[in-house]
GUZA-694632 format. One record per residue (C-alpha): x, y, z; residue number from 1. Coordinates in pm, whole numbers, plus 50000, padded with zeros to 5 digits. Layout:
N
xx / yy / zz / k
X / Y / Z / NUM
...
//
This chain:
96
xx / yy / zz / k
56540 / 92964 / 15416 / 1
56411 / 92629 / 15523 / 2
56660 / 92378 / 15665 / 3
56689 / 92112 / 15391 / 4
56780 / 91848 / 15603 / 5
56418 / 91909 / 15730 / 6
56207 / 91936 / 15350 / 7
56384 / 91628 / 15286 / 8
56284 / 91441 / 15541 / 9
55930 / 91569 / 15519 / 10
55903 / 91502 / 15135 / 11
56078 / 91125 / 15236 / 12
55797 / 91062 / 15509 / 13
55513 / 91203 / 15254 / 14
55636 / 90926 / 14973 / 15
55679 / 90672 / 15221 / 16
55312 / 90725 / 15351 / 17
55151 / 90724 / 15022 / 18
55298 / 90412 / 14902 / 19
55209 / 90241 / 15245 / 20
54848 / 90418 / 15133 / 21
54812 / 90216 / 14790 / 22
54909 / 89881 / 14752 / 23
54978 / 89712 / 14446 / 24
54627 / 89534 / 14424 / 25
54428 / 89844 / 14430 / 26
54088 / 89731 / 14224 / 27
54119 / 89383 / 14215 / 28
53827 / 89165 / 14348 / 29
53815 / 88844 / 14521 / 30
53508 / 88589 / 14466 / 31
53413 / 88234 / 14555 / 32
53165 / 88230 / 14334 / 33
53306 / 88066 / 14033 / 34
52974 / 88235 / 13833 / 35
53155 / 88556 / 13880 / 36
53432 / 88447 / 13630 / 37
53284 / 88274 / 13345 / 38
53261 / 88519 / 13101 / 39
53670 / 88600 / 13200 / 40
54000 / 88518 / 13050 / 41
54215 / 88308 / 13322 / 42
54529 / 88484 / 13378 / 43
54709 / 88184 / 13539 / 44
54751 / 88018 / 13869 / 45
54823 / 88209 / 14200 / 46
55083 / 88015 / 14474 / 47
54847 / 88028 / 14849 / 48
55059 / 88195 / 15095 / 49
55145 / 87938 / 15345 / 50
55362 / 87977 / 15702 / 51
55600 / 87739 / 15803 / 52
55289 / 87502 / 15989 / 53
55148 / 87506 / 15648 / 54
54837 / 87767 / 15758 / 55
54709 / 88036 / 15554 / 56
54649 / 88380 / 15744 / 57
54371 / 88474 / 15521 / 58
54404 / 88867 / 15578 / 59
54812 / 88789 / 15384 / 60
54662 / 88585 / 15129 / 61
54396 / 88841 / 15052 / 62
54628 / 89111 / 14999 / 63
54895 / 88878 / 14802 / 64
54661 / 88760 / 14591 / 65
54547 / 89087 / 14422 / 66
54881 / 89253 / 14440 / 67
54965 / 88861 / 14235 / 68
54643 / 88909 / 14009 / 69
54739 / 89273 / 13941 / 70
55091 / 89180 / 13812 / 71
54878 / 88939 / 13549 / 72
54705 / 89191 / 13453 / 73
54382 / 89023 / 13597 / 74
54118 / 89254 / 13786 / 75
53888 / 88914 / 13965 / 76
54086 / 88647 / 14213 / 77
53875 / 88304 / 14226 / 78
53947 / 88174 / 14548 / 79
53871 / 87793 / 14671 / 80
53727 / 87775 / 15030 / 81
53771 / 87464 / 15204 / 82
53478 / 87347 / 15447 / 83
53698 / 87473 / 15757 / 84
53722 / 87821 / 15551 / 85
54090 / 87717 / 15434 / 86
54171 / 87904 / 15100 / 87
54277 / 87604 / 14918 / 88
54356 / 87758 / 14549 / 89
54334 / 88129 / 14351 / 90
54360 / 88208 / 14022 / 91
54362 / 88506 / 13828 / 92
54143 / 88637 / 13569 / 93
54078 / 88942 / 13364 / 94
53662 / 89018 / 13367 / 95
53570 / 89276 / 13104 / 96
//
């Protein structure tokens, strides 16, 4: 018989990979183009990630706002682009 110190930890490791694998904003899509949303239902506002300077790391904010938009129920994220390529506001809709 197996050691079940051992299956445990392997079955641990396993669950811990696959929820690394999946995050919570799994088909959720983020536009600019406000076209892309105006046949949809707006969900509600989404906060922008900012760091304590006030930035945005765009590759956080990305993932924040469809895990965000996914908890709304939404499946589109309308993001605002500044002219320096700032993401300035989201929101989240549901697109049928």
């Amino acid at each position: 018989m197996k050691n079940p110190y051992v299956v445990f930890a392997a079955v641990a490791w396993a669950a811990i990979l696959t929820g690394c694998a999946t995050p919570g904003g799994d088909g959720v899509r983020v536009t600019r183009n406000p076209a892309d949303v105006a046949n949809c239902s707006m969900l509600g506002h989404i906060d922008v990630p900012r760091n304590a300077y006030g930035d945005v790391n765009k590759d956080v904010a990305d993932r924040q706002f469809r895990s965000r938009t996914r908890d709304l129920g939404g499946n589109t994220t309308l993001v605002s682009i500044a002219p320096l390529g700032a993401i300035t506001d989201a929101t989240a809709y549901s697109c049928q």
